[in-house]
Z-matrix of the N, CA and C atoms (Angstrom, degrees):
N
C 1 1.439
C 2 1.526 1 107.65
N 3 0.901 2 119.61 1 111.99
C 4 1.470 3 134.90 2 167.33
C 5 1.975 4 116.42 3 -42.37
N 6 1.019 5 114.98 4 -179.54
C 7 1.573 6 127.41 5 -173.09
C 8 1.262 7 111.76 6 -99.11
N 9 1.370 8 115.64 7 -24.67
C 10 1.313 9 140.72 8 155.15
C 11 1.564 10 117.48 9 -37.18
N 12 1.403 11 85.92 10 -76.09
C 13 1.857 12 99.14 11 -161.30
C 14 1.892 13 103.19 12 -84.78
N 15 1.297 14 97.10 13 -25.32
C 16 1.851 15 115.17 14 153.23
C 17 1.040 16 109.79 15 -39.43
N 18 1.502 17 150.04 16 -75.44
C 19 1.346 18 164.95 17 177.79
C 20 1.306 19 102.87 18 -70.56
N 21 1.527 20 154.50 19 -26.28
C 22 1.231 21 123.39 20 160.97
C 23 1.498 22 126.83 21 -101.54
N 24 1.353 23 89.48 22 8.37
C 25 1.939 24 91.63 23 165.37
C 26 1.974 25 105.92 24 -82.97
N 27 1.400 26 90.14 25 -44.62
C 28 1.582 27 86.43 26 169.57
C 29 1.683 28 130.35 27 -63.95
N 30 1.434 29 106.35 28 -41.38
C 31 1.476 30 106.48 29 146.94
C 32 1.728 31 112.37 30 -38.05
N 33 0.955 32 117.47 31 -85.44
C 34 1.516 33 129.79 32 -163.43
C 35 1.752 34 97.05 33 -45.38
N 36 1.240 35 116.10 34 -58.75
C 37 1.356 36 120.01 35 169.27
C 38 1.770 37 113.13 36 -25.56
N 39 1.424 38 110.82 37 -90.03
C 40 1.243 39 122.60 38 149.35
C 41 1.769 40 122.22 39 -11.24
N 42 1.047 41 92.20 40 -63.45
C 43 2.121 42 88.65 41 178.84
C 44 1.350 43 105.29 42 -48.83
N 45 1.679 44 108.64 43 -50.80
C 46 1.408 45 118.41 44 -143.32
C 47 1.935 46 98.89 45 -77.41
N 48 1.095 47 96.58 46 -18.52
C 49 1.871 48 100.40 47 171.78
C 50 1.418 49 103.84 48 -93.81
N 51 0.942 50 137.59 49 -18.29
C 52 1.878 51 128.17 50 -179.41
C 53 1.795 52 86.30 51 -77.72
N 54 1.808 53 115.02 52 -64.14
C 55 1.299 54 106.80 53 -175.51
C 56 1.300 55 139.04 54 -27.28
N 57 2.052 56 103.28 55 -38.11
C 58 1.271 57 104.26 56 -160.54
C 59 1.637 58 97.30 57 -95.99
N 60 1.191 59 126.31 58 33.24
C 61 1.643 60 137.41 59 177.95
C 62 1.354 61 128.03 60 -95.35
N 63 1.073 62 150.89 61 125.54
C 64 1.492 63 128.42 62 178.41
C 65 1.263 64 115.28 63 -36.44
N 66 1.428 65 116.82 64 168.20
C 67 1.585 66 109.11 65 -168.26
C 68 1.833 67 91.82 66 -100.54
N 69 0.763 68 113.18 67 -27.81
C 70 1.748 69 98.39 68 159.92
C 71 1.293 70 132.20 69 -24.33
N 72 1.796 71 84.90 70 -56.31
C 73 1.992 72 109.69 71 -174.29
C 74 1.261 73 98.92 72 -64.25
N 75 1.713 74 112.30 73 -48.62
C 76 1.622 75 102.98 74 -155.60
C 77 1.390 76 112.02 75 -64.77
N 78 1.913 77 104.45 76 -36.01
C 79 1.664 78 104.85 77 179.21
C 80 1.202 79 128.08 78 -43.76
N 81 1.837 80 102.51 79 -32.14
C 82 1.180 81 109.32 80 -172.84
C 83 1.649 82 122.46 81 -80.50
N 84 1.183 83 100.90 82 -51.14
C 85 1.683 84 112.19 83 141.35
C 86 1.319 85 140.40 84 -14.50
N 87 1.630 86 101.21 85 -38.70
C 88 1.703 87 121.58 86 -176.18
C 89 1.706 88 98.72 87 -88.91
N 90 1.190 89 104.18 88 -28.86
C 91 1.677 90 101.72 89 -168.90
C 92 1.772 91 87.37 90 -93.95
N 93 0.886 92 136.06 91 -87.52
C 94 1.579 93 122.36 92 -163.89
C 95 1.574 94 93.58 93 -35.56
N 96 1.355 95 154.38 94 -78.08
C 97 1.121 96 139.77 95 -154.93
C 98 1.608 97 105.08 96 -35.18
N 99 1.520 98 128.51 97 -24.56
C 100 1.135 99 116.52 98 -176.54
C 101 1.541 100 114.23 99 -100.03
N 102 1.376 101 122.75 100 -17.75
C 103 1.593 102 122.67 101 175.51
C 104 1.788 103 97.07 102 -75.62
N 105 1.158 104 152.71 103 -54.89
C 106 1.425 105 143.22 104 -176.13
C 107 1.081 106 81.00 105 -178.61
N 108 1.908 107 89.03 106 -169.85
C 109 1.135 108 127.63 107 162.33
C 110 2.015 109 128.31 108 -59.77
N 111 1.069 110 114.84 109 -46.41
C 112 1.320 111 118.76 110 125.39
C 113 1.434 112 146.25 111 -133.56
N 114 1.090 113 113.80 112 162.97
C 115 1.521 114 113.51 113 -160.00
C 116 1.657 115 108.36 114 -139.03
N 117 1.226 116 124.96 115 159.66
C 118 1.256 117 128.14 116 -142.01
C 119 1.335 118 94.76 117 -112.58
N 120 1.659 119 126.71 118 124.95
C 121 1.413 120 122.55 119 177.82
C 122 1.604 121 114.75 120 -18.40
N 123 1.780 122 92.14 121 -69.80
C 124 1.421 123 91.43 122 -148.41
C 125 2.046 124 105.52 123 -64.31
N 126 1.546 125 94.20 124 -39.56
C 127 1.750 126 80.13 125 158.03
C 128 1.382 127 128.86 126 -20.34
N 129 1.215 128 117.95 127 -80.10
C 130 1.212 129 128.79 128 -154.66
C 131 1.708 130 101.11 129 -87.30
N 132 1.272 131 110.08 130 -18.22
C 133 1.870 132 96.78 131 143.51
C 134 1.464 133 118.46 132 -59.73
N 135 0.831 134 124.67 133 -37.75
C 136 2.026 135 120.26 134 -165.94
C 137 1.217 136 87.44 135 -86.96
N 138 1.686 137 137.56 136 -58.13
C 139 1.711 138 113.54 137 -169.20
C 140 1.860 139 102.03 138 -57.24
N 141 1.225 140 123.46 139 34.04
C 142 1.752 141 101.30 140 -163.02
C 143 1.505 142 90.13 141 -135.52
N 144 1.410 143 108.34 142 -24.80
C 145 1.440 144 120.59 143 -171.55
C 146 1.840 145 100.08 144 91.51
N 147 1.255 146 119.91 145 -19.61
C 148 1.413 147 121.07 146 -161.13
C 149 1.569 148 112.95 147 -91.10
N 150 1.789 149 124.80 148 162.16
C 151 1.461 150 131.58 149 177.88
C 152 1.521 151 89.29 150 -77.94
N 153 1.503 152 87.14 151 159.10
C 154 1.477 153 105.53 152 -168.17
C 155 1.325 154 117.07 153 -77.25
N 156 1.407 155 114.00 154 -17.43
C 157 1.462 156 134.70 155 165.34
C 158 1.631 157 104.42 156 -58.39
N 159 1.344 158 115.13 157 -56.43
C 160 1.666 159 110.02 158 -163.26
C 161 1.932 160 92.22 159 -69.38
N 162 1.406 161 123.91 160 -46.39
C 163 1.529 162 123.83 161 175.93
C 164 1.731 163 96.70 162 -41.63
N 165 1.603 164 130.75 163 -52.48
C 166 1.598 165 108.72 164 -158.98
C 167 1.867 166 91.09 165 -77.74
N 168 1.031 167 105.66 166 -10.66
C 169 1.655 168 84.23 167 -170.85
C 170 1.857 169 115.97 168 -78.46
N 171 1.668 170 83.01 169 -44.19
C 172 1.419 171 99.40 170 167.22
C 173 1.786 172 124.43 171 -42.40
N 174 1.503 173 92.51 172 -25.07
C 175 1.859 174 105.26 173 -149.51
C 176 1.911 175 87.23 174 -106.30
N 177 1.414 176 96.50 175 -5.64
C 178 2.108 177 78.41 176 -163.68
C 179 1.850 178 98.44 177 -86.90
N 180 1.526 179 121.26 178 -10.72
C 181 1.476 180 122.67 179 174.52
C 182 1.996 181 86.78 180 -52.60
N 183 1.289 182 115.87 181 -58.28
C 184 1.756 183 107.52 182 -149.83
C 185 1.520 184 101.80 183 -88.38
N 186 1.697 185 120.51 184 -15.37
C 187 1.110 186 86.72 185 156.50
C 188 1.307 187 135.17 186 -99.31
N 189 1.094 188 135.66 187 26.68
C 190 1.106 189 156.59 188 146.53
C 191 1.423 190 120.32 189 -55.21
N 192 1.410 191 99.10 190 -50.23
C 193 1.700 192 103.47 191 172.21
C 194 1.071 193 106.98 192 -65.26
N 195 1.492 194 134.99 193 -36.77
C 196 1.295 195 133.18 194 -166.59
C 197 2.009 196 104.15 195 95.84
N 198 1.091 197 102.45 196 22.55
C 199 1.203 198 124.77 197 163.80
C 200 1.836 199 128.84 198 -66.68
N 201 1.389 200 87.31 199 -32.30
C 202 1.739 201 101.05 200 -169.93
C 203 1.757 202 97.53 201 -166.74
N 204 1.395 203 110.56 202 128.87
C 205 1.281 204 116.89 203 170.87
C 206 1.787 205 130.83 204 -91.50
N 207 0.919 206 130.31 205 119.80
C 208 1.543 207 110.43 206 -168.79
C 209 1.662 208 103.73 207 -96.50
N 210 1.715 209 100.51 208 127.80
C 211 1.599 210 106.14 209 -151.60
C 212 2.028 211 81.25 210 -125.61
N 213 1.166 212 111.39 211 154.56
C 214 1.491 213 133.52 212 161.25
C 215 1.218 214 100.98 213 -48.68
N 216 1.180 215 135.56 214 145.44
C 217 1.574 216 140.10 215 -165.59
C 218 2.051 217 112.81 216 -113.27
N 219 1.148 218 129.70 217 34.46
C 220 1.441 219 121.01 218 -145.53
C 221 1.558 220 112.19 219 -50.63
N 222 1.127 221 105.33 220 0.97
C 223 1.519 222 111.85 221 171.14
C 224 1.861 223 130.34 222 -81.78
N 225 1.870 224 89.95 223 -36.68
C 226 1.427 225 106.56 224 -171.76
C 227 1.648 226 83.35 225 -112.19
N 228 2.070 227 108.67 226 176.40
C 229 1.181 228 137.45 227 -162.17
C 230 2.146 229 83.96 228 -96.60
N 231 1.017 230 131.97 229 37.55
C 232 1.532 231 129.61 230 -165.47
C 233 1.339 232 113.37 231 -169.33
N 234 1.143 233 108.29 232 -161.26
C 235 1.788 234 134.56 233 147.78
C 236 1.349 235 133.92 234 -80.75
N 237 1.298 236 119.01 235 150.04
C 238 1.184 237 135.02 236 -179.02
C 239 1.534 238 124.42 237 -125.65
N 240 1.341 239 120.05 238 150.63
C 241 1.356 240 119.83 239 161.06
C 242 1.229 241 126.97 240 -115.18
C-alpha cells in the first residue's frame, strides 16, 4: 500500500468519525480544526459566539470518541483542546 492510499484511508477514516457525531460536535470540530492544533476553550468559545460551558458540552461527543483531548491550557486562565 502506497503513502497515497495510506493517507486517504486515514482521511476517510477520520471523516467517517467526525460524521458519526452530532452536528453540534462536528461544527465545533470544523472551527478548532481551523484555530491550530490546539486551541484554548475560551478561544474557541468567542470564534463560536458561544459560553465556554455550551463549547465543553458540545466538545465532550469527540472527546469521548477520542477525537479531541481536553488538556490544562498553561497559556490560557482554563482548558484547552
Amino acid at each position: 500500500m502506497g503513502a497515497a492510499a495510506l493517507s486517504d484511508n486515514v482521511a476517510e477514516l477520520v471523516a467517517a468519525r467526525i460524521s458519526a457525531q452530532p452536528a453540534e460536535t462536528a461544527d465545533v470540530l470544523a472551527v478548532a480544526s481551523l484555530l491550530g492544533d490546539r486551541v484554548a476553550a475560551t478561544r474557541l468559545a468567542c470564534a463560536l459566539d458561544l459560553h465556554p460551558e455550551a463549547v465543553r458540552q458540545r466538545m465532550n461527543p469527540a472527546v469521548d470518541a477520542g477525537l479531541a483531548h481536553l488538556v490544562a491550557d498553561p497559556d490560557a486562565a482554563g482548558d484547552a483542546y
